[in-house]
C-alpha positions as CSV (number, residue, x, y, z in Angstrom):
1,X,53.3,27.7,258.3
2,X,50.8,30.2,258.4
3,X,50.5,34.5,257.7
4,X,49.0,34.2,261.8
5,X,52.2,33.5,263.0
6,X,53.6,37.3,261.7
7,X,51.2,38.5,264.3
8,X,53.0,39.9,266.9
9,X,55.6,41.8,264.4
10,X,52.3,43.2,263.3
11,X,51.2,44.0,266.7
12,X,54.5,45.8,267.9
13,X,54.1,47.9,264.6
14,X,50.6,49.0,265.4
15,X,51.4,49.4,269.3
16,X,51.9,53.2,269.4
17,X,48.6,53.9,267.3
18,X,46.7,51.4,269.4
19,X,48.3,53.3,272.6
20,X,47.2,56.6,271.1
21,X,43.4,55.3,270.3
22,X,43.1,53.9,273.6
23,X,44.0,57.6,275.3
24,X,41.5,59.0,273.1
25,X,38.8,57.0,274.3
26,X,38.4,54.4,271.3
27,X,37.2,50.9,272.4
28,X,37.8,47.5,271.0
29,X,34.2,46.9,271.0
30,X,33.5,50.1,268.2
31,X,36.7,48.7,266.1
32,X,35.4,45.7,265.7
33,X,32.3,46.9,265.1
34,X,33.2,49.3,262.3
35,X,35.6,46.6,260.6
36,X,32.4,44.1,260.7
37,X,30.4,47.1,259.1
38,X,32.8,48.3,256.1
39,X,33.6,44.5,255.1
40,X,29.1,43.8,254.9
41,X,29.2,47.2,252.7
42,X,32.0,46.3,251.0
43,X,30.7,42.8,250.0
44,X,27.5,44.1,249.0
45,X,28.7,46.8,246.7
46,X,31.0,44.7,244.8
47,X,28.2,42.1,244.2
48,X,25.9,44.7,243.3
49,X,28.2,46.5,241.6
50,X,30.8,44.1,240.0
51,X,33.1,46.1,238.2
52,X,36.6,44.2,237.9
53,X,38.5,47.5,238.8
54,X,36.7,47.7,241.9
55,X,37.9,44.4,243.3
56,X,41.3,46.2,243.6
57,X,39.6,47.6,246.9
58,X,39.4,43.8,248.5
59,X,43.2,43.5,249.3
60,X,43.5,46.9,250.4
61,X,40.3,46.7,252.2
62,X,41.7,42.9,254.2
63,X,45.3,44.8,254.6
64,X,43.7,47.4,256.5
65,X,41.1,45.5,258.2
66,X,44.0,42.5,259.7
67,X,45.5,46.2,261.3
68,X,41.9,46.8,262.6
69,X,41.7,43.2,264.0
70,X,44.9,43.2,265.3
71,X,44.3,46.8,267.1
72,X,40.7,45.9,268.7
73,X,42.7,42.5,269.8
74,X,45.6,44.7,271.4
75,X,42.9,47.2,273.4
76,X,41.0,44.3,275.0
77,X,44.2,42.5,276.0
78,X,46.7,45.3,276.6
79,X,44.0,48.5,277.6
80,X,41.7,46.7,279.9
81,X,39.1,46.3,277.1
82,X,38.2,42.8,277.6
83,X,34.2,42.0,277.7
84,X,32.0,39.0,276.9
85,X,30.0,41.5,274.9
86,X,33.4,42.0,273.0
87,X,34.4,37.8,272.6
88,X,31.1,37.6,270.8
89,X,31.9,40.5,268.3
90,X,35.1,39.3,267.5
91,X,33.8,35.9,266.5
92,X,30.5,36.6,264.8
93,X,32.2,39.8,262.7
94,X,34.6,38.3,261.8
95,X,32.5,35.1,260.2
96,X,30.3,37.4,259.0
97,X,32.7,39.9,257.5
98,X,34.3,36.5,255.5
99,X,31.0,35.6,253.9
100,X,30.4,39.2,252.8
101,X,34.0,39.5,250.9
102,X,34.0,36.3,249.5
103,X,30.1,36.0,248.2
104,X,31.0,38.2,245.3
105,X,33.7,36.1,243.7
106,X,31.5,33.2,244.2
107,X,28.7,35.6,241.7
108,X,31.1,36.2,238.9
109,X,32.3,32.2,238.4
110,X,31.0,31.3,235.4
111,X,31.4,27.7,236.9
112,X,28.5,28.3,239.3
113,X,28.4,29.7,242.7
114,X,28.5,26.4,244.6
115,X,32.5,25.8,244.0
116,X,32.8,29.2,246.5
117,X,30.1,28.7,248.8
118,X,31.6,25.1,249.3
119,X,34.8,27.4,250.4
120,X,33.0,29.9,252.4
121,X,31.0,27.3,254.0
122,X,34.3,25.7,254.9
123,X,36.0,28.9,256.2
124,X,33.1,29.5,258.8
125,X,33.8,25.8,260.4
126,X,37.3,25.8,260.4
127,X,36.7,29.2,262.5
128,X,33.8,26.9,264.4
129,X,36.4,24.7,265.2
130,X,38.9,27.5,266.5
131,X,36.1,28.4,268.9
132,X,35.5,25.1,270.2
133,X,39.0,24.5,271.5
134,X,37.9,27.5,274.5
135,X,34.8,24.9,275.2
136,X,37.0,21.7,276.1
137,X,39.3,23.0,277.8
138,X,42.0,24.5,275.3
139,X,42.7,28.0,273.6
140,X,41.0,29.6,270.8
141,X,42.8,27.8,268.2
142,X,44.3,29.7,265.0
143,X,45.9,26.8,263.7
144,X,46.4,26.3,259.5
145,X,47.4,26.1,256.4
146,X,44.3,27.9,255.9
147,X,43.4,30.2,258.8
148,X,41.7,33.5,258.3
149,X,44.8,35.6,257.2
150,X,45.8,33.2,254.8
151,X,42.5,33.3,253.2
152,X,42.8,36.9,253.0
153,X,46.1,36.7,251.1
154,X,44.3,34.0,248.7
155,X,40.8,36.5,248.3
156,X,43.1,39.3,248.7
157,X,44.9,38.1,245.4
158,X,41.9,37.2,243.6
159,X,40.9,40.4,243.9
160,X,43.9,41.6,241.8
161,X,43.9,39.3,239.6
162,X,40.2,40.5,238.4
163,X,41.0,44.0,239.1
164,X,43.8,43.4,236.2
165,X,41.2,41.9,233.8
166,X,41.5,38.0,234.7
167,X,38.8,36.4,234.2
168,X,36.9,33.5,236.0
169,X,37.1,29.9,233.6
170,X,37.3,26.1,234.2
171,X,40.8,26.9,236.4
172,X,38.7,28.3,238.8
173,X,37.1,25.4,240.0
174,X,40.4,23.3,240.9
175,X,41.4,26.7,242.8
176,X,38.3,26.2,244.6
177,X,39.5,22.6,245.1
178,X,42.8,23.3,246.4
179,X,41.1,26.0,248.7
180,X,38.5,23.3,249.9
181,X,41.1,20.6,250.6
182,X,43.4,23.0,252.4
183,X,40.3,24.2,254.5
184,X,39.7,20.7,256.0
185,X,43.2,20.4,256.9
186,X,42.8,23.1,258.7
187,X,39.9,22.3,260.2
188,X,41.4,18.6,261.1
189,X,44.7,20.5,262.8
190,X,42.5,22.7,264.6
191,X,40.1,20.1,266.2
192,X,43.3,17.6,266.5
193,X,45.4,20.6,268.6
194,X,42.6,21.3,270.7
195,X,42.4,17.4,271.6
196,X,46.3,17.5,272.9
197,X,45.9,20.7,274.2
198,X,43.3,20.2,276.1
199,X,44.3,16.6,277.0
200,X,47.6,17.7,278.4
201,X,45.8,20.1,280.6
202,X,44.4,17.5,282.7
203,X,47.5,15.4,283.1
C-alpha cells in the first residue's frame, strides 16, 4: 500500500482548478518549474536558517507541492501539454526538489549527516529505477512502500516533530534505518514490476 495510490481522488479534486489554469494560459512546463524552484529555496533557507519552528513550513510546503505535481501531471495528459522538454522537468525537479528538502534534516542530526544522505541517496534510485521501467519496455513505475509521496508523509512529519521542539538523538539513526530498508524494497519492487511488465509485453 502506498499514499500514490490516492492519486486520482486527488486528481478529481484538483480537476476544476487545473481546468481553470489551463484556460488561463498556465502550462505544465512553468508548474513544474515553480514547484522545482520553491522546494531548492525552501531547502536552502531551512539549512541556512535552521530554526525548529520553521520546519512547520516542510509539510505544508510537500502538501501543496503533491497538488502542484498532480496539476502539471493533469495539463500534460488532460490539456494537450505533453513535451519531451516537459518528461525531463518532471524527473529531474522532482529528484532535485527531494535532495533540497531532505538535506536540512540530515544537518541538524547530531548522529552525523551520512544516516540521511544514505536515505536521500536511496530515494534518487528508487526514482532511477521508476524511470527505467519506460527504457525496457514497461511504464514509469511508482511502485512502494516507499515512493515519493510516502516519503513526503515521513519528511513531512519530521518536520513537525522538530517544529514542536523534538529533537534529533540516537533514535534517529534506526529511523534512518527503517527508511533505508524500506527504500530498497522499493527499489527491488520497482525494478522486479518493470521485469513482468515488460516481459508480459512481449508475449
Amino acid at each position: 500500500m502506498s499514499v500514490y495510490q490516492l492519486k486520482s481522488r486527488f486528481q478529481n479534486i484538483l480537476r476544476p482548478l487545473v481546468r481553470a489554469l489551463a484556460a488561463r494560459g498556465v502550462t505544465a512546463n512553468q508548474v513544474t518549474t515553480v514547484a522545482a524552484a520553491v522546494s531548492v529555496a525552501l531547502g536552502l533557507f531551512l539549512s541556512v536558517v535552521p530554526l525548529p519552528q520553521l520546519f512547520l513550513l516542510v509539510p505544508v510546503w510537500f502538501l501543496l507541492r503533491m497538488g502542484l505535481n498532480a496539476i502539471d501531471g493533469m495539463l500534460a495528459r488532460e490539456h494537450g501539454q505533453k513535451s519531451i522538454l516537459g518528461a525531463y522537468l518532471n524527473e529531474i525537479g522532482d529528484v532535485v526538489s527531494d535532495i533540497a528538502l531532505y538535506w536540512p534534516f540530515a544537518l541538524m542530526d547530531p548522529n552525523g549527516p551520512a544516516p540521511a544522505m544514505a536515505v536521500i541517496f536511496l530515494s534518487v534510485l528508487t526514482e532511477f529505477a521508476g524511470v527505467l521501467g519506460q527504457t525496457v519496455g514497461a511504464s514509469r513505475r511508482y511502485d512502494g512502500p516507499l515512493g515519493k509521496s510516502d516519503r513526503a508523509v515521513l519528511f513531512g512529519a519530521l518536520g513537525i516533530f522538530v517544529a514542536v521542539g523534538g529533537t534529533f538523538t540516537a533514535w534517529t539513526a534506526w529511523l534512518w534505518s527503517a527508511a533505508a530498508l524500506l527504500l530498497v524494497w522499493t527499489t527491488i519492487n520497482r525494478i522486479s514490476a518493470g521485469i513482468r511488465e515488460a516481459r508480459a509485453a512481449t508475449r
